[in-house]
C-alpha positions in Angstrom: -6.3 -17.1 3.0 -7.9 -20.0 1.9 -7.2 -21.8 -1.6 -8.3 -19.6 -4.9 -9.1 -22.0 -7.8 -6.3 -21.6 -10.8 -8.6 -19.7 -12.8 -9.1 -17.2 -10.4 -5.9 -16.6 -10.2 -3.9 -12.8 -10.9 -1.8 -13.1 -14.4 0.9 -11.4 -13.9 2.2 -9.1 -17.4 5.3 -7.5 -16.5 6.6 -4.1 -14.5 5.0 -0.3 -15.6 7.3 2.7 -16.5 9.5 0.8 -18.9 10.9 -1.6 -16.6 12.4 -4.8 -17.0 12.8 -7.9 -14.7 14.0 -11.9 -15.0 12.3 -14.1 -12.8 15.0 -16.7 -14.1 17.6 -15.0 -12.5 15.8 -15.2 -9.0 14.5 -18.8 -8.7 14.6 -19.1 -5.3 13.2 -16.2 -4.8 10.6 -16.8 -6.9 10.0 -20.9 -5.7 9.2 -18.8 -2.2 7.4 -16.0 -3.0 5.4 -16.2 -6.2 2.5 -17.9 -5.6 1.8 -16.8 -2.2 1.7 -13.4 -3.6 -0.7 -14.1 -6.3 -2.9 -15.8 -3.7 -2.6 -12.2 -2.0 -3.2 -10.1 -4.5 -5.8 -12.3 -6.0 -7.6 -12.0 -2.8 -7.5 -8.8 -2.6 -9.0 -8.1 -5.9 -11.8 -10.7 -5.8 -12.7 -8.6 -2.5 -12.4 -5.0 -4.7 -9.6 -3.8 -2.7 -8.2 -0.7 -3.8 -5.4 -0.8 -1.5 -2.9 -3.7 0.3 -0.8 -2.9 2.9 1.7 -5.5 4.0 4.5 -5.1 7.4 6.0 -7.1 9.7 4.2 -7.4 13.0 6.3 -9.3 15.3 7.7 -12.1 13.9 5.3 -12.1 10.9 4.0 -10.2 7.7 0.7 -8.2 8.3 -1.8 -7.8 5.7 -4.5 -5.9 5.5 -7.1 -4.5 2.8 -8.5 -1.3 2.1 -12.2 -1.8 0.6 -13.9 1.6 0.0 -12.1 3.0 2.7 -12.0 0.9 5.1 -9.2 -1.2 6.7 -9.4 -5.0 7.2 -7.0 -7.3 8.4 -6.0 -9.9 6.0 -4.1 -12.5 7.8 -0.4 -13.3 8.3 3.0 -14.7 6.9 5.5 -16.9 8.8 8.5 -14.1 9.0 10.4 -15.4 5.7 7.6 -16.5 3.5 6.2 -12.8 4.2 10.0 -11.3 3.1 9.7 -13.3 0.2 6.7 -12.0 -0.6 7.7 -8.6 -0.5 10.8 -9.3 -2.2 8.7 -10.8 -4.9 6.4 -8.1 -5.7 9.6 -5.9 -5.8 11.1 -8.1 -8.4 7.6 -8.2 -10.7 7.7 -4.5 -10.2 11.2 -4.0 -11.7 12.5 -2.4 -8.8 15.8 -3.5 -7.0 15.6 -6.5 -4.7 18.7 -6.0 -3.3 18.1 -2.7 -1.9 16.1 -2.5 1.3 17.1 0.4 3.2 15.6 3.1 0.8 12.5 4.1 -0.7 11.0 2.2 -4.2 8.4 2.7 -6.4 7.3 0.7 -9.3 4.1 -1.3 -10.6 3.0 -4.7 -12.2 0.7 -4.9 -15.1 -1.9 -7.6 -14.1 -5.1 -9.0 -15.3 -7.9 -11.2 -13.2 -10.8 -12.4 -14.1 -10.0 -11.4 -17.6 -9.9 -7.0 -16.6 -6.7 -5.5 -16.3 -5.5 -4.0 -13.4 -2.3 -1.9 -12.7 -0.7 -2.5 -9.7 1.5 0.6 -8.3 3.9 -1.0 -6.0 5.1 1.2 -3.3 8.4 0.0 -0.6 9.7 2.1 2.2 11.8 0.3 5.5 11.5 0.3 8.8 14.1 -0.4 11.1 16.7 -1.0 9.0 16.1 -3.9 6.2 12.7 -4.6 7.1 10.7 -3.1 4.9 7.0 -2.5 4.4 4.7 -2.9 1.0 1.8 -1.1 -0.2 -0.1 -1.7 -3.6 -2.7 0.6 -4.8 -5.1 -1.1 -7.1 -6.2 0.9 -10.4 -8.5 -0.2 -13.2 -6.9 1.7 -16.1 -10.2 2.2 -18.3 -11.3 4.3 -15.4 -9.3 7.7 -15.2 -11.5 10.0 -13.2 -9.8 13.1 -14.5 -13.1 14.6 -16.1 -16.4 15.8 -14.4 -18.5 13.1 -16.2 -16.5 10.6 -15.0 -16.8 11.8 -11.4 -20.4 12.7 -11.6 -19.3 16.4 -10.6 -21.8 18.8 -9.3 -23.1 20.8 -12.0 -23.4 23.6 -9.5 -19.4 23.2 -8.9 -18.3 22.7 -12.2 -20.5 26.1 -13.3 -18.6 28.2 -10.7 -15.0 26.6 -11.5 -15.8 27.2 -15.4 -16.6 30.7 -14.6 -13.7 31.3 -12.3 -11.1 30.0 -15.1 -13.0 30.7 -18.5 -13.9 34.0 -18.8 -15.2 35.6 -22.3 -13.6 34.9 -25.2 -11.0 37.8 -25.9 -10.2 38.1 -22.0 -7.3 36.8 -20.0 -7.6 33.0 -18.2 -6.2 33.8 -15.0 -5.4 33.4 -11.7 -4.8 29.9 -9.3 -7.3 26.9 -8.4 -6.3 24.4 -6.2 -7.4 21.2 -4.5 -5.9 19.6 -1.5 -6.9 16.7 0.5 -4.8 13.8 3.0 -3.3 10.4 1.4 -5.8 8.3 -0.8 -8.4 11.4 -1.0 -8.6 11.6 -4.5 -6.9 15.2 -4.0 -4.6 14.8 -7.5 -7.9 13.6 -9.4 -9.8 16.4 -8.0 -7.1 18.8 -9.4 -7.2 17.4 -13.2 -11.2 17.2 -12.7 -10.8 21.1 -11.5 -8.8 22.0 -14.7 -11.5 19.6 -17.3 -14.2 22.4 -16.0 -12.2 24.8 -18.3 -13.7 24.5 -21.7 -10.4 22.8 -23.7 -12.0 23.8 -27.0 -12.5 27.8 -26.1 -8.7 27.6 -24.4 -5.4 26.1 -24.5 -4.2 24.2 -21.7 -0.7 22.3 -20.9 0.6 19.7 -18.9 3.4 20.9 -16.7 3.4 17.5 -14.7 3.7 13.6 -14.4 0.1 12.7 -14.0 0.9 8.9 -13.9 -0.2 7.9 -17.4 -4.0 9.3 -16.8 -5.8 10.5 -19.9 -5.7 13.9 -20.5 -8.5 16.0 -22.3 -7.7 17.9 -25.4 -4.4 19.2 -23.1 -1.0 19.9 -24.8 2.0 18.8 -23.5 4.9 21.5 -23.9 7.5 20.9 -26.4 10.1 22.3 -24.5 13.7 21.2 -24.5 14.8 19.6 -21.0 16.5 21.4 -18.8 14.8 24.5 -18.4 13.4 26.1 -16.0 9.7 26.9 -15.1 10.0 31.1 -15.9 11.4 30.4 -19.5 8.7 27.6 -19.8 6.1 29.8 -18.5 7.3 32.8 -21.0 6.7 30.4 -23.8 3.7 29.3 -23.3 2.5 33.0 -23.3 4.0 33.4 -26.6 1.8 30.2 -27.9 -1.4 32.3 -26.4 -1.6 29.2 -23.9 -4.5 30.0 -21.2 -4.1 27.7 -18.7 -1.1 25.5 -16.9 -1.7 21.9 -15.0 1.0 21.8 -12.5 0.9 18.8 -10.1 2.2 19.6 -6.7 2.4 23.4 -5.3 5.2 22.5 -2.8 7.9 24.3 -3.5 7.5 28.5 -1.5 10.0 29.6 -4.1 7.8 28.0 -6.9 4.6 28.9 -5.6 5.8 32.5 -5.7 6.8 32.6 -9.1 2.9 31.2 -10.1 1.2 33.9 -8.5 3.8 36.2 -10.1 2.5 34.6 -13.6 -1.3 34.6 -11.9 -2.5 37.6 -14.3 -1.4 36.3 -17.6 -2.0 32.3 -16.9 -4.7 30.5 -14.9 -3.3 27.2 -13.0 -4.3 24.1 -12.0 -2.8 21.8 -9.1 -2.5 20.3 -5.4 -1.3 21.4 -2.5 -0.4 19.4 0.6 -3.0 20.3 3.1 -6.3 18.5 4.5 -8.6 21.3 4.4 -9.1 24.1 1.8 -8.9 26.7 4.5 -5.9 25.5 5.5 -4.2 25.7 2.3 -5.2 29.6 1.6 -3.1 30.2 5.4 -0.1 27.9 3.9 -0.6 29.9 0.6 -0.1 33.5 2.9 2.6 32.7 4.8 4.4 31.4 1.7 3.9 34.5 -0.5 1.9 36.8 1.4 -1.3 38.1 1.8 -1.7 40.8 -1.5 -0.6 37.5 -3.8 -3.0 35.5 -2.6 -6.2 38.4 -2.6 -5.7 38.6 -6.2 -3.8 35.2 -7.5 -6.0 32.6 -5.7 -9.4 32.0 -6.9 -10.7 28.9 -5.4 -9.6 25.9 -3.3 -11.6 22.9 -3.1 -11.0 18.9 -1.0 -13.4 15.7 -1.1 -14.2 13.4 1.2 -14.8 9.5 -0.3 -18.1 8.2 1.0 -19.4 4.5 0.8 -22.0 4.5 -1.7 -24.7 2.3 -0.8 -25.4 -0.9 -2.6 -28.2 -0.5 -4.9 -29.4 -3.8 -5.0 -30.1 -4.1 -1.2 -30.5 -1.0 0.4 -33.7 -0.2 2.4 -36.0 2.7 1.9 -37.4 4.9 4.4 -39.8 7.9 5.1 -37.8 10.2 7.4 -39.5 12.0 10.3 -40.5 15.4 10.1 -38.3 16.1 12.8 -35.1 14.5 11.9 -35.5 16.3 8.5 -35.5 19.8 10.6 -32.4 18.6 12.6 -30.3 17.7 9.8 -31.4 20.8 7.6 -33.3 18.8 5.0 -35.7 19.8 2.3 -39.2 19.4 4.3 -40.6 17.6 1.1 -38.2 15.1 1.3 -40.2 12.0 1.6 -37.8 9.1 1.0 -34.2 8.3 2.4 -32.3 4.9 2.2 -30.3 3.0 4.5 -28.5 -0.1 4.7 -30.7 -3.1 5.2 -31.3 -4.5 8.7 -29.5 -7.7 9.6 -31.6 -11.3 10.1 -32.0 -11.4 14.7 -28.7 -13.5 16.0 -31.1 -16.0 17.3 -32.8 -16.6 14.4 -29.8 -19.0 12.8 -32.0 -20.3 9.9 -32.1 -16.6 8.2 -30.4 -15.9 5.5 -27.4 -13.5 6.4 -26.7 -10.3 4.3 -24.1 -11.5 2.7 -26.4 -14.8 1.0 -29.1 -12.0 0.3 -26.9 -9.4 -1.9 -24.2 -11.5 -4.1 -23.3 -7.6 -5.4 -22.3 -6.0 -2.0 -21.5 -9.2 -0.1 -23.6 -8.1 2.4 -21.4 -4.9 3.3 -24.1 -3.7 2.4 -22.2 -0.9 0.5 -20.1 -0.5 -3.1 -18.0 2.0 -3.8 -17.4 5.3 -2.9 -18.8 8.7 -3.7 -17.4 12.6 -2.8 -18.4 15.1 -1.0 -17.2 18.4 -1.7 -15.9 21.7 -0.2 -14.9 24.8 -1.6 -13.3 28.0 -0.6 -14.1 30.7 -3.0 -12.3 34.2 -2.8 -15.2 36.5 -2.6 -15.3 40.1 -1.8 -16.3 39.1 1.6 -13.5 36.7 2.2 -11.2 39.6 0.4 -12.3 41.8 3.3 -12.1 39.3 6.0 -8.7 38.3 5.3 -7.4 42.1 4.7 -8.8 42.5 8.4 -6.5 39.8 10.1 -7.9 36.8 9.3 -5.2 34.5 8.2 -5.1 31.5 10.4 -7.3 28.3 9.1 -9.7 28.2 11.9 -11.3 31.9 11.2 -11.2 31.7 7.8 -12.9 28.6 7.8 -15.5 30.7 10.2 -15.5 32.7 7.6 -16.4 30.2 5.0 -19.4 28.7 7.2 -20.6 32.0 7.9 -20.6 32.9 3.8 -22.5 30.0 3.8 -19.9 28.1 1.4 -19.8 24.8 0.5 -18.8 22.6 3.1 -18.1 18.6 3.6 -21.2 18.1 5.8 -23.6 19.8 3.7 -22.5 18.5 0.7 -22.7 14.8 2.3 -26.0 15.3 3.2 -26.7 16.0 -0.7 -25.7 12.2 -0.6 -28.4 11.4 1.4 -31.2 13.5 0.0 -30.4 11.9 -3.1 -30.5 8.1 -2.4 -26.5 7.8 -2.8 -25.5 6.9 0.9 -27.1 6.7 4.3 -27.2 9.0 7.1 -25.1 6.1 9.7 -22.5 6.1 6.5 -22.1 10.1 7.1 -22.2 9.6 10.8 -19.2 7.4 10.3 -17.3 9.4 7.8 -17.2 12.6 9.8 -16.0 10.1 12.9 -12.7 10.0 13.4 -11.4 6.6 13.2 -10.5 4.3 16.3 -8.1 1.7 14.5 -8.8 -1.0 12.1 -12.5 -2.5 11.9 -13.1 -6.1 12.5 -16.9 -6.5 14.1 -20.0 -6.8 12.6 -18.8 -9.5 10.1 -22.5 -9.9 9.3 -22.6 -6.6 7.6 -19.2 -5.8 6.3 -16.9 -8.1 3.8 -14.2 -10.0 5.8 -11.3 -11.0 4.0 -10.5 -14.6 3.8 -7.4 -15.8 5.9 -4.0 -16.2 4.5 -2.1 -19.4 5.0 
């Protein structure tokens, strides 16, 4: 990495969670580590990572970014500085340096370039006390827990209002989940799911740890500790509560007690699958198929997608016959792309990244989602009740209901200007290993030393 002016440099305000730590107590430690894990971190953040993964690779310390998605290596630590490093993070997280064969959570409160930033520090080992390191990067003033925030379909957040607010005087009931893989968004997406639900027509609480995100006009129970969800549940129902945010839908013996409570309550959370027809099989085989016909009302996943840079992308008129291939609106006149890059052997050109200071010449910023929803129509109601149970046909089933799925609602990203066509192309692709070409196009981390 090569040398970040002072200024530039991550300040570093102490652990999350109510932790406490003494650097004085570790000066070695610290001497070794400190400042070639500011010059990380700092790194990473001048370079918008949202994510840095660091393990040992041989006889060094791997790094790599994650920047809107994608992976990039990051350079290398000589074996002991890397250690140090880790075991520095650790110790500005609060978590215990001298453990290193179990799993540790913990974050730093930081600020750079005078925004804070929280820093949720994740350790797990491998192969005894090696151990490998992975930092999500949050901006706190940004929550995404509301469908403004996300810039929610209006389309989707109509038919989730409707499925969990019906008229005044009737029962909120019956289950909406999302579900997604690591870093999809999928616990967002639940808390965007319940903030469809009109908070000032119905009373919602907070069942779970939703990791210090700001909650809309939702309660948090006042429940002694210690008891369990039934007796929680039952009070709520005495308070005329509607709705319940649970977190994770995990636990079969759990799950079944919610779609027990699925006619008096409506509830909000996750569950740990990829796809949303996926999750309505997982939800059958836990609790059977009559639960889920009448409990379950909707299931929905994203998919992040590189928005393109608006400064520098490129404007187009599509081809009348590429618009019938992909399905398009015929009177769409106008798509975007990412600008084309100066000819190699033309080296007095300026390259992308000289042309767009915003992007860096990725040429994209950010991401967007796409969406996809199961919804338990009649249909589906008499589909399932006919056999069809496994993922694959009821995802048939989905497609053939015409529901909203991934790839058409990425495509909405392209009719609208958000992304290009080759960023959907390369979404849907699955992924051959960590990216490192085109260095004319995409942001390249600078090289540790």
């Amino acid at each position: 990495m090569s040398e970040v002016e002072e200024s530039e440099q991550v300040l570093f305000q102490g652990p999350m969670f109510g932790r406490e730590t003494n650097l004085k107590k570790n000066p070695r430690l610290v001497q070794a580590g400190l400042i070639p894990a500011k010059r990380m971190i700092s790194d990473a953040l001048s370079r918008r990572a949202h994510s840095i993964v660091a393990e040992i690779k041989g006889p060094r310390l791997a790094v790599r970014f994650v920047v809107d998605g994608i992976v990039y290596p990051a350079g290398t630590f000589p074996g002991k500085q890397g250690m140090a490093v880790v075991q520095t993070i650790k110790l500005l997280s609060g978590l215990d340096v001298q453990s290193r064969g179990e799993p540790q959570s913990g974050g730093i409160l930081g600020e750079f370039n005078g925004q804070e930033y929280h820093l949720l520090v994740d350790t797990s080992p491998v192969k005894g006390v090696v151990e490998r390191l992975r930092i999500r990067i949050e901006d706190p003033k940004v929550s995404f827990v509301t469908p403004t925030e996300t810039d929610f379909p209006g389309s989707l957040k109509t038919k989730l209002q409707t499925m969990s607010s019906p008229p005044p005087g009737d029962d909120a009931l019956g289950i909406i989940l999302s579900c997604g893989g690591a870093e999809s968004g999928a616990t967002s997406l639940s808390l965007v799911a319940m903030h469809c639900m009109d908070p000032y027509l119905y009373s919602v609480f907070n069942f779970a740890d939703v990791g210090g995100k700001r909650l809309v006009n939702v309660a948090e129970p006042d429940d002694e500790p210690g008891l369990d969800l039934e007796i929680k549940l039952d009070r709520i129902i005495r308070k005329e509560g509607d709705a319940v945010y649970l977190g994770k839908f995990d636990d079969p013996q759990q799950v079944q007690l919610l779609f027990d409570y699925s006619d008096r309550l409506c509830f909000f959370g996750e569950i740990g699958v990829r796809k949303p027809a996926e999750a309505v099989s997982q939800l059958i085989d836990w609790v059977g198929t009559d639960k889920v016909l009448s409990g379950l009302k909707a299931v929905i996943s994203q998919k992040l997608i590189r928005r393109l840079c608006d400064d520098c992308k490129q404007a187009f008129r599509p081809r009348p016959q590429l618009l019938k291939q992909l399905g398009l609106p015929r009177e769409t006149t106008v798509l975007y792309r990412a600008p084309t890059p100066p000819p190699d052997d033309d080296l007095n050109a300026p390259s992308l990244e000289e042309l767009c200071a915003e992007c860096n010449g990725s040429p994209y910023h950010g991401r967007v989602p796409a969406y996809e929803m199961f919804e338990m129509t009649d249909e589906m109601k008499e589909f399932i009740v006919a056999g069809g149970v496994d993922a694959k046909a009821i995802r048939q089933q989905m497609i053939r209901e015409k529901q909203l799925m991934l790839q058409q609602d990425a495509l909405r990203l392209v009719v609208n200007g958000t992304t290009s066509l080759e960023e959907v192309k390369r979404a849907f692709t699955p992924p051959r290993g960590v990216q490192g070409k085109r260095r004319r196009v995409q942001p390249q981390p600078r090289r540790q030393q």
